[in-house]
PASEBA-1860 file (N, C-alpha, C; in nm, 3 decimals):
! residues 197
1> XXXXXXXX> 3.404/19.127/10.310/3.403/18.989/10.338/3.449/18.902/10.221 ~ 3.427/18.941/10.096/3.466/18.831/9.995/3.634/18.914/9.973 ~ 3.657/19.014/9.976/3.792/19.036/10.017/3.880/18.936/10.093 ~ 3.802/18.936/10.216/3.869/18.845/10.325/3.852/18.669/10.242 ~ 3.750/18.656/10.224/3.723/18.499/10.190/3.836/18.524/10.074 ~ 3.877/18.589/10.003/3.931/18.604/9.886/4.098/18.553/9.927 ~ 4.149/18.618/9.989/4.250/18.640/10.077/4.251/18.480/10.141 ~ 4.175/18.395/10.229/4.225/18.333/10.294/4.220/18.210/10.210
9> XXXXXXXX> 4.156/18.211/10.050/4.145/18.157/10.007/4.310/18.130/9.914 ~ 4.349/18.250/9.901/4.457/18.277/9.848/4.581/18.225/9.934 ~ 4.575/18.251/10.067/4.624/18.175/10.131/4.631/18.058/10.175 ~ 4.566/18.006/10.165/4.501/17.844/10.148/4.584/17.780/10.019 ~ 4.539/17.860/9.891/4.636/17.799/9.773/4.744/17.809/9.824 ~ 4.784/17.927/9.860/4.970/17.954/9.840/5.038/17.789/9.975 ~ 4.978/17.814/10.078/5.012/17.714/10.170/4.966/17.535/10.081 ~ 4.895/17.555/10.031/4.885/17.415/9.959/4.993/17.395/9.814
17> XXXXXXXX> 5.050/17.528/9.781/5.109/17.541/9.660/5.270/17.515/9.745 ~ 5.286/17.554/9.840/5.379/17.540/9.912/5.457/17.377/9.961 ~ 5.326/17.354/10.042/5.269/17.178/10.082/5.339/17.106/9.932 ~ 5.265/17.105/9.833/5.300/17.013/9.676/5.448/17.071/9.628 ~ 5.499/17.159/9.668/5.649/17.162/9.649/5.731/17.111/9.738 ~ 5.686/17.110/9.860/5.779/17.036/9.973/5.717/16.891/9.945 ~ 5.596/16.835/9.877/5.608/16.768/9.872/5.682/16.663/9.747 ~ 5.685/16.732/9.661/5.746/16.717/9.545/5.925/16.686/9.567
25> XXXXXXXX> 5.970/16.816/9.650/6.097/16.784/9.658/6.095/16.640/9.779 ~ 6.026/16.596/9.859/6.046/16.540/9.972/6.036/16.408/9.849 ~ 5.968/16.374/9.734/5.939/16.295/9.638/6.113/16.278/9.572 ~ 6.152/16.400/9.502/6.252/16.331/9.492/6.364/16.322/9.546 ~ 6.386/16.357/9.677/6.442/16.377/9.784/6.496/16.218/9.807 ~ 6.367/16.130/9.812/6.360/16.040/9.916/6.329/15.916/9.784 ~ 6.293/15.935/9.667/6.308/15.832/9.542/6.434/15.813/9.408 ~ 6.532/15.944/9.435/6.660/15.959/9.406/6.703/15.817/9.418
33> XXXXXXXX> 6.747/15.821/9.557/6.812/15.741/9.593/6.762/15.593/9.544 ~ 6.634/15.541/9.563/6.605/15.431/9.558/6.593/15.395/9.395 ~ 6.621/15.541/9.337/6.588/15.481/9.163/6.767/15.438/9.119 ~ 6.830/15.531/9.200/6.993/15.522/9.219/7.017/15.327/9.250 ~ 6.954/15.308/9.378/6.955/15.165/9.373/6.897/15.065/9.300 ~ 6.807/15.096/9.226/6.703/15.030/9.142/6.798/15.014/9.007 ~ 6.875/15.132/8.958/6.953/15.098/8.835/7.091/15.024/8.908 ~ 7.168/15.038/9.059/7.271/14.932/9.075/7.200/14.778/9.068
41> XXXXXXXX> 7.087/14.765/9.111/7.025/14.638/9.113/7.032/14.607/8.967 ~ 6.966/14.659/8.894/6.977/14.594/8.753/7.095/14.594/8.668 ~ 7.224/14.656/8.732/7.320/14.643/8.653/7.386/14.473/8.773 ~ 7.358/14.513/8.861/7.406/14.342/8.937/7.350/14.209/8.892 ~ 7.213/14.266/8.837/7.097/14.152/8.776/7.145/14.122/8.645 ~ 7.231/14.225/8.544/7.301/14.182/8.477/7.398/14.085/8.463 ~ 7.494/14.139/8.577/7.674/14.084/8.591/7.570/13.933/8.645 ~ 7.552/13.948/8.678/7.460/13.808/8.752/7.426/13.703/8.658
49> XXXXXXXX> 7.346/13.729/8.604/7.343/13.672/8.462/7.430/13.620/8.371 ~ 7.521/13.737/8.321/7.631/13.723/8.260/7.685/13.559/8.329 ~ 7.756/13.596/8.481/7.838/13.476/8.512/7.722/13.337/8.538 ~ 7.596/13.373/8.553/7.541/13.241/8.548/7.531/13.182/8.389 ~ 7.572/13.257/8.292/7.598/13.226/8.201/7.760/13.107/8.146 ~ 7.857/13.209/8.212/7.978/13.196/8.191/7.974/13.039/8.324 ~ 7.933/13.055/8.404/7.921/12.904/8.480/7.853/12.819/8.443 ~ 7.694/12.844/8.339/7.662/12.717/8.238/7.775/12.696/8.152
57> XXXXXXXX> 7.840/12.805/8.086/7.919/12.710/8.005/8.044/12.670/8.079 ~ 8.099/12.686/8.157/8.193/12.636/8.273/8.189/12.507/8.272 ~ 8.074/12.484/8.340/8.007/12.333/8.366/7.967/12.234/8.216 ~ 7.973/12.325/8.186/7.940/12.194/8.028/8.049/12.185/7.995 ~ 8.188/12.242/7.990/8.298/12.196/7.938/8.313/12.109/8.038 ~ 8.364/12.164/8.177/8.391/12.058/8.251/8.317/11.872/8.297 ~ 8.196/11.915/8.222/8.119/11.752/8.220/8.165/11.744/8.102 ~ 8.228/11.827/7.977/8.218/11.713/7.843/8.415/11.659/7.914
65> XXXXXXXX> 8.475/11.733/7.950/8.613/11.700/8.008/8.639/11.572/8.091 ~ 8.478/11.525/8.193/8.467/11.463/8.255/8.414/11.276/8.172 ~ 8.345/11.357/8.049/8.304/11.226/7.972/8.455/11.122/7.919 ~ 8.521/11.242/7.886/8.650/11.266/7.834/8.763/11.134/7.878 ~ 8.731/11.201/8.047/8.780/11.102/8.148/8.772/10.973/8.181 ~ 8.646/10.992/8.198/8.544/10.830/8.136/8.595/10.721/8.022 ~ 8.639/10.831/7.963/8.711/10.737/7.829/8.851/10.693/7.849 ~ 8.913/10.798/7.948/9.102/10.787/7.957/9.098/10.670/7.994
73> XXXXXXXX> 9.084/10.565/8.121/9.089/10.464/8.118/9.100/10.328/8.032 ~ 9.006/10.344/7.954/8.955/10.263/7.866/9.071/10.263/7.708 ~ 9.130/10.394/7.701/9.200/10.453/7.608/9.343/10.410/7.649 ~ 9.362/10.391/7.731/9.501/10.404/7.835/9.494/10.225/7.829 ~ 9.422/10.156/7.884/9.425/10.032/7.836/9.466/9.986/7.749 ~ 9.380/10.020/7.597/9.425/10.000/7.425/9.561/10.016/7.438 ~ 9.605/10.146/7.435/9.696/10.202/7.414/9.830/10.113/7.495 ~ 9.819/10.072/7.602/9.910/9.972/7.715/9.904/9.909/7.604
81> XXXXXXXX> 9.798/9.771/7.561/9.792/9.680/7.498/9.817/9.670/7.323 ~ 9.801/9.767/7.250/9.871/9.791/7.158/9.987/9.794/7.151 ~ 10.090/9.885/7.220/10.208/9.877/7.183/10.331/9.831/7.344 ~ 10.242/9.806/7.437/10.344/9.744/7.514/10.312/9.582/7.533 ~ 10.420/9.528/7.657/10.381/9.399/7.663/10.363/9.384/7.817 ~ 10.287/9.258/7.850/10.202/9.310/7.980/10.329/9.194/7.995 ~ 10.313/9.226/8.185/10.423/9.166/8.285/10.496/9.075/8.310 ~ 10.346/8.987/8.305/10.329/8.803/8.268/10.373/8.764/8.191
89> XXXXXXXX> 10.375/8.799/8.104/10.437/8.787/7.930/10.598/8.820/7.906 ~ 10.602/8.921/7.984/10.724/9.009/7.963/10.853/8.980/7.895 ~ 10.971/8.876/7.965/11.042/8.838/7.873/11.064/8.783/7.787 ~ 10.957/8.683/7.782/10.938/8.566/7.624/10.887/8.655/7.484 ~ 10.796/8.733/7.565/10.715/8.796/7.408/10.840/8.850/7.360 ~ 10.908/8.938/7.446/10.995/9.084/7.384/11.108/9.014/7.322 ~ 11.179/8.880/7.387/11.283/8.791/7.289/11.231/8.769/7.161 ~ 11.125/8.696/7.169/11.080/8.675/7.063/11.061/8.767/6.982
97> XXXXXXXX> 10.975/8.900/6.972/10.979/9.010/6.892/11.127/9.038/6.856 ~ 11.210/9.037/6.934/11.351/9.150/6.921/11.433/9.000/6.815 ~ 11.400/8.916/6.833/11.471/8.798/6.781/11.442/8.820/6.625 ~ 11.282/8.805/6.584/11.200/8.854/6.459/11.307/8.962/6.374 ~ 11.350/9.070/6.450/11.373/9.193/6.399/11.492/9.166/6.354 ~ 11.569/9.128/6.474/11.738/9.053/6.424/11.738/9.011/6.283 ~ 11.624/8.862/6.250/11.675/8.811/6.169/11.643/8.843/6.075 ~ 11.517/8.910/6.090/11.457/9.001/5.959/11.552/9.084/5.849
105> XXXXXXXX> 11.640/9.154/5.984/11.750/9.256/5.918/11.838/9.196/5.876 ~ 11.854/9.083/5.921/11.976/9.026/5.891/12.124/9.070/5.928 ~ 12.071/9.135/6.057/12.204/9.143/6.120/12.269/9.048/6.184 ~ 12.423/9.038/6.248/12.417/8.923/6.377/12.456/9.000/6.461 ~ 12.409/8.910/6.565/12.416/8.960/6.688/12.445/8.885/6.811 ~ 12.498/8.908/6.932/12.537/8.834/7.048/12.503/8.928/7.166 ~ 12.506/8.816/7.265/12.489/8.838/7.396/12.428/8.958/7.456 ~ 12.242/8.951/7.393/12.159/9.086/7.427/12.173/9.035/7.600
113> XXXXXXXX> 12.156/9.159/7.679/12.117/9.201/7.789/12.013/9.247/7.829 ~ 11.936/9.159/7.904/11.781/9.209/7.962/11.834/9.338/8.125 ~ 11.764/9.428/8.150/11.799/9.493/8.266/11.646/9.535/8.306 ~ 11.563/9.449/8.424/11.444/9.493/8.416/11.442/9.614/8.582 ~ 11.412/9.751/8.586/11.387/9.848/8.680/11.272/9.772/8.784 ~ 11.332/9.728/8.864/11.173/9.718/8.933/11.107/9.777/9.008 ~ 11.129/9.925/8.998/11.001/10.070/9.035/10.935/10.066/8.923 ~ 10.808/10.018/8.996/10.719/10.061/8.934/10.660/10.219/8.943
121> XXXXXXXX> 10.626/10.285/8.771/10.606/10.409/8.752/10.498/10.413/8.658 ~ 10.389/10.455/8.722/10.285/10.532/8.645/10.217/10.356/8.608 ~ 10.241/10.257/8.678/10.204/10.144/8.662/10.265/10.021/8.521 ~ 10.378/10.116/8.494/10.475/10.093/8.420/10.651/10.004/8.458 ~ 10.700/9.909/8.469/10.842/9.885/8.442/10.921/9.874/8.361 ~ 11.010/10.006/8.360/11.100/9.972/8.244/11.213/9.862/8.244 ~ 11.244/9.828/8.118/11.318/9.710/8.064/11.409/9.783/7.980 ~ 11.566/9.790/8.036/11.661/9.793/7.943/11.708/9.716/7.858
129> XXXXXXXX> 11.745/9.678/7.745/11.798/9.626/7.675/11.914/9.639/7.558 ~ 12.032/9.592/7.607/12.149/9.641/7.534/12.178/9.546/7.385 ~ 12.172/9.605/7.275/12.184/9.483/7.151/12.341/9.523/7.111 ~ 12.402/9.452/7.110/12.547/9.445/7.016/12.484/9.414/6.891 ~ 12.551/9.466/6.751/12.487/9.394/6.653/12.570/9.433/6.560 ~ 12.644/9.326/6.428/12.729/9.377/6.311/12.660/9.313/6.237 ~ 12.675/9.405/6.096/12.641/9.361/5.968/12.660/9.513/5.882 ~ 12.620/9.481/5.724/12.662/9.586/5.636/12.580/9.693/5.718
137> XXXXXXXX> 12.601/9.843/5.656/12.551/9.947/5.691/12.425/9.961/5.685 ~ 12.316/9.917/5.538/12.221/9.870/5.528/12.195/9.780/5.581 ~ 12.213/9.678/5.634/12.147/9.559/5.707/12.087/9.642/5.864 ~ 12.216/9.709/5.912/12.217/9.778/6.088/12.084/9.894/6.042 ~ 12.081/9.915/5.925/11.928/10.054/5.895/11.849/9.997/5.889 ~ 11.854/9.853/5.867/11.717/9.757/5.831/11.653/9.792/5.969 ~ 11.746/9.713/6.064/11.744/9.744/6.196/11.674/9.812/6.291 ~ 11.759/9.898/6.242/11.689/10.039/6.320/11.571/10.047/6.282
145> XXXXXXXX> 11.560/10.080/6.151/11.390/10.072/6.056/11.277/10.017/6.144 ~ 11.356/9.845/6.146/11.228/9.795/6.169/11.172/9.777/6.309 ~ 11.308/9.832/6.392/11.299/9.876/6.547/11.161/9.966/6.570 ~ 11.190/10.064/6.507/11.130/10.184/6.482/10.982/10.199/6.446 ~ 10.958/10.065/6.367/10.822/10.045/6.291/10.731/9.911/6.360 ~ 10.813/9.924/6.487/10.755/9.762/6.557/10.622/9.804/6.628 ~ 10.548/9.723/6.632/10.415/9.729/6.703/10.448/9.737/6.807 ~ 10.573/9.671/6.868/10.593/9.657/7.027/10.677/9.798/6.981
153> XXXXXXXX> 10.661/9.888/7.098/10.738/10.007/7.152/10.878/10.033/7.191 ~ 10.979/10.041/7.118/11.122/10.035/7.132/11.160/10.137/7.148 ~ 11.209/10.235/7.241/11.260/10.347/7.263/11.394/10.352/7.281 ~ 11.470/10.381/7.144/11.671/10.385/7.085/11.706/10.512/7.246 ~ 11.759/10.479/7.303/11.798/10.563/7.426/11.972/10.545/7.376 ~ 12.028/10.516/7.261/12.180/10.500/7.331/12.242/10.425/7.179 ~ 12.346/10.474/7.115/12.383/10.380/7.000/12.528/10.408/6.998 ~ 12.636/10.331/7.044/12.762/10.335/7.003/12.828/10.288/6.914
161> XXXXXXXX> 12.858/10.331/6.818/12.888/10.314/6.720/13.038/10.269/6.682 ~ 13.105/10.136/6.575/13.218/10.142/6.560/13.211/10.089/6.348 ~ 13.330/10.157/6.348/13.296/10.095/6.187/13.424/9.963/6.159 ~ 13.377/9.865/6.117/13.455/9.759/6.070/13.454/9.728/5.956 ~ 13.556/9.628/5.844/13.534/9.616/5.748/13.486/9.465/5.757 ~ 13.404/9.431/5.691/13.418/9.191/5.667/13.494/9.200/5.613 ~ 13.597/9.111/5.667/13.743/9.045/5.568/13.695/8.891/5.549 ~ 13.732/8.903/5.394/13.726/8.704/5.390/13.816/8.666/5.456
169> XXXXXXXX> 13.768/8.513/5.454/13.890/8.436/5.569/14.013/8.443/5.442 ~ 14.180/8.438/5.508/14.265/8.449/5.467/14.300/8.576/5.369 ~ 14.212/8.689/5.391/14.259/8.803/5.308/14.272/8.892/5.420 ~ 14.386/9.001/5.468/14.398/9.140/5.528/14.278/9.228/5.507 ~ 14.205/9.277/5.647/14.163/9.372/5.629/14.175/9.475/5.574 ~ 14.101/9.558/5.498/14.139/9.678/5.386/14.001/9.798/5.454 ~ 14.072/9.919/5.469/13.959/10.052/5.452/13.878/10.031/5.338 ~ 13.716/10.002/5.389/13.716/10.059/5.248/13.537/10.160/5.286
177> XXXXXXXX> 13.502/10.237/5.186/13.427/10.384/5.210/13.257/10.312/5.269 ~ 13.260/10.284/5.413/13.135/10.246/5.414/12.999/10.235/5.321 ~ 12.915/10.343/5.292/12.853/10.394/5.170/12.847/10.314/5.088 ~ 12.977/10.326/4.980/12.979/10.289/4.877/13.029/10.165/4.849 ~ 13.104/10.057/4.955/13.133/9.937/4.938/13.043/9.835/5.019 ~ 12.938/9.912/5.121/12.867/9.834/5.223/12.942/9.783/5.330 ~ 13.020/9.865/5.328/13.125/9.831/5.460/13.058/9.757/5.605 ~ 13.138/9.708/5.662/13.058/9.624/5.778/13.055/9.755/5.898
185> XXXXXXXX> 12.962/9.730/5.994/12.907/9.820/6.105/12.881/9.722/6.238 ~ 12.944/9.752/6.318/12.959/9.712/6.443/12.925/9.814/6.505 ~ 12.785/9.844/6.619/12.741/9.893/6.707/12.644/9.818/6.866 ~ 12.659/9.916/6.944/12.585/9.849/7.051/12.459/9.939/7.029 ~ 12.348/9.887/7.041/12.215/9.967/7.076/12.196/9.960/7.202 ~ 12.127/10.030/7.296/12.055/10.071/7.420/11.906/10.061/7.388 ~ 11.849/9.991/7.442/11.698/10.029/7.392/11.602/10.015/7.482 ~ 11.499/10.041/7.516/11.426/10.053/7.637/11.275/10.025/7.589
193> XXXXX> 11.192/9.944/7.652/11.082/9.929/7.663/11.013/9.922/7.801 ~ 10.856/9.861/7.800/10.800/9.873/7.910/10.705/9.758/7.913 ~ 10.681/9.737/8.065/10.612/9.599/8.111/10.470/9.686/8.159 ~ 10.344/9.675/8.142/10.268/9.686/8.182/10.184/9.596/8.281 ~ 10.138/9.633/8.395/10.053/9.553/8.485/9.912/9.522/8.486
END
């Protein structure tokens, strides 16, 4: 009898030793997988992160871009009003400036041409303006110079150029080496500005 009890006892383990291996494999059978998903989850919980990262800083450039904007207006204004001349104003101021510059340089000059575009662009009209103008070679650089250095915005689009000499009255014109005698300079300028609204 303790043979037998011995025996079914033995069998009892082996079937329970059996049981904890099927259950063991049925363990990682069936938690494989979910530890398999448990590390894709935390590598997504990563990338996740990451771009909620990369979209805070997204968004903070694009609001400081936006402050930015806030300002273009305001900047774009100055900037109109610094160096252009507004609409209302338009042809008196720019005679007057371009007149300044003439006599400043001490060039002479005749019969400027106003040519005003009236498409409006970017809230802008441009204003052609053609200058004939003679005087020494230095006087026409004064010119240009002070074209160039004007508060109002002069954009040289065009310069044809001719070279002349000043003859006194009753003496023949003579060649002589621009440069070095200050020879006289006869050119047309092209020049272009803008009317702001």
């Amino acid at each position: 009898m303790i043979y037998r009890r011995q025996r079914k006892q033995y069998i009892f383990a082996i079937f329970l030793a059996v049981v904890a291996v099927i259950n063991l494999l049925f363990f990682f059978i069936l938690t494989r997988p979910s530890q398999a998903e448990y590390a894709n989850l935390q590598a997504e919980i990563g990338q996740l992160q990451k771009q909620i990262k990369n979209s805070s800083q997204y968004f903070t450039e694009r609001a400081k871009i936006a402050d930015k904007l806030g300002d273009f207006e305001q900047d774009k204004n100055a900037l109109l009003a610094k160096y252009l001349v507004p609409r209302q104003q338009g042809y008196s101021e720019i005679q007057g400036k371009l007149n300044a510059i003439l006599v400043k340089s001490g060039v002479k000059y005749t019969g400027i041409r106003y040519n005003l575009n009236p498409e409006t662009q970017a809230g802008l009209n441009a204003l052609s303006i053609v200058v004939p103008v003679e005087g020494n070679y230095t006087n026409v650089v004064n010119f240009i110079r002070e074209l160039e250095n004007s508060e109002t915005f002069f954009l040289i689009t065009a310069i044809n150029l001719e070279r002349t000499t000043l003859q006194e009255p009753g003496r023949p014109a003579a060649l002589v080496n621009t440069a070095s005698a200050g020879g006289a300079v006869s050119l047309s300028l092209t020049l272009e500005t803008f009317f702001y609204q």
